[in-house]
C-alpha positions in Angstrom: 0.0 0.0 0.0 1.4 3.5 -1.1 1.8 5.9 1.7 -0.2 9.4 0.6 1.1 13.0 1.6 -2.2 13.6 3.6 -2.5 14.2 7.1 -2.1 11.7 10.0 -5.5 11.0 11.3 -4.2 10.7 14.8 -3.4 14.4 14.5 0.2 14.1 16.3 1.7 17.7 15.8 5.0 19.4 15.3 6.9 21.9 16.8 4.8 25.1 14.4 1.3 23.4 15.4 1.1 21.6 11.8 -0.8 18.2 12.2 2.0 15.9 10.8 1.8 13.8 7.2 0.9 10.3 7.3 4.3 8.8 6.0 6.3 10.8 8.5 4.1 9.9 11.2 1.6 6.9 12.2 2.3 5.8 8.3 6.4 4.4 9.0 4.7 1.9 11.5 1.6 1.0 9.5 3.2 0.6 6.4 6.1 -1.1 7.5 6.4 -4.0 10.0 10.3 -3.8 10.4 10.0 -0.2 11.6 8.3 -0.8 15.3 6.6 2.2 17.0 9.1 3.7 19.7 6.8 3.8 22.6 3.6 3.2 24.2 2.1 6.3 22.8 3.1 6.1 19.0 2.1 2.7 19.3 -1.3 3.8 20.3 -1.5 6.9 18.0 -0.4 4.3 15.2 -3.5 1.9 16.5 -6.2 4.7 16.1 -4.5 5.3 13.2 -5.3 1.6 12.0 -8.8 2.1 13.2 -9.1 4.9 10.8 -7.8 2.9 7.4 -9.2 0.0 8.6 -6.1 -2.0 8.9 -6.6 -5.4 10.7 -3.4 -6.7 9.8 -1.3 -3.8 11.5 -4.2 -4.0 15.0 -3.8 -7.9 15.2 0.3 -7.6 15.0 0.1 -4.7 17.5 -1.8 -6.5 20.1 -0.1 -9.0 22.6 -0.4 -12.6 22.2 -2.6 -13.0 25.0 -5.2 -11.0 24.0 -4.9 -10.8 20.0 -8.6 -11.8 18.7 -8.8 -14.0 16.1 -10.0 -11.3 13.9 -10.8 -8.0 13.6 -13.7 -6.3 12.0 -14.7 -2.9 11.3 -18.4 -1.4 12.2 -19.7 -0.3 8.4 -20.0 3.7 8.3 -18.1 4.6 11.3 -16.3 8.1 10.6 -13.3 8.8 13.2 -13.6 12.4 13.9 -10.2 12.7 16.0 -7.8 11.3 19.2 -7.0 13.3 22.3 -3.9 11.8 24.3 -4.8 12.8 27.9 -1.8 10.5 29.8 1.4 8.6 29.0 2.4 7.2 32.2 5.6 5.2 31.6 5.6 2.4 34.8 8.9 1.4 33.7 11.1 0.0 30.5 8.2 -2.3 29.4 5.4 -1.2 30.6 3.0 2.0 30.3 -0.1 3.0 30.2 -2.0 5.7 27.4 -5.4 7.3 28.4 -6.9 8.7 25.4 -10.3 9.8 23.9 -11.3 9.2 20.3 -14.3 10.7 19.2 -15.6 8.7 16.2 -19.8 8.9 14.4 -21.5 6.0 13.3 -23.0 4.9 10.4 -26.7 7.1 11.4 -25.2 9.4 13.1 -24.7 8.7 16.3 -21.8 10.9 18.2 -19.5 8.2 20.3 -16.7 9.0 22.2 -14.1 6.2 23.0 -12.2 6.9 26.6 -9.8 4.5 27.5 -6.5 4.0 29.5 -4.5 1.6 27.8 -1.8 -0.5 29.3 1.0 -1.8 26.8 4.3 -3.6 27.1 7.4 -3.9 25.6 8.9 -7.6 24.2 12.1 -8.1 22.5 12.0 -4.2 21.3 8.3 -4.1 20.3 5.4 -2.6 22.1 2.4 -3.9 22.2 -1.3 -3.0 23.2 -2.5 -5.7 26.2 -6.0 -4.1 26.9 -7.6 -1.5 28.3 -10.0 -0.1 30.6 -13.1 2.2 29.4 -13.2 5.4 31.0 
């Protein structure tokens, strides 16, 4: 899959205030499983990001072994709207945990917003998502 020039859809920003392009941000990790996100939080911004394009290949890599689903499916119509990173509480080298809100619209309009802290570890140099709890 090409990586486009558009914005990142997990709206990470740099140091002017300019939401960041898709191949220099979430995009590197999406697109390519040798480049692993760097910690808990671009892991998670790389997630939504997933969400977004509907990439179940990158979420089921990205998720730990002991709580990968089988598969993972996509709710027809939803529209992701944005992600807030509220927390990034590192525990220690392989652990942390990401609160976050995404705000997302389904298919008849119905506003939802997703608020979750996240706990993720680190294995041989790769983060991964374990689970969460809903806010």
């Amino acid at each position: 899959m090409a990586v486009s020039a558009v914005d990142c859809p997990c709206g990470r920003r740099d140091a002017a205030g300019q939401v960041l392009p898709y191949a220099q941000c979430c995009g590197r990790y999406v697109e390519d499983e040798s480049t692993p996100a760097p910690d808990a939080e671009a892991l998670m911004r790389s997630r939504y990001t997933a969400f977004v394009r509907e990439r179940a290949d990158y979420l089921r890599a990205t998720w730990h072994a002991s709580k990968r689903p089988s598969r993972v499916s996509f709710d027809a119509g939803v529209k992701w709207l944005g992600l807030e990173v509220r927390d990034n509480q590192v525990i220690d080298d392989d652990h942390a945990e990401v609160e976050f809100v995404a705000r997302l619209r389904e298919l008849f309009g119905r506003a939802v917003r997703l608020h979750e802290r996240s706990r993720f570890v680190r294995e041989e140099g790769r983060w991964y998502y374990v689970d969460g709890d809903h806010q």
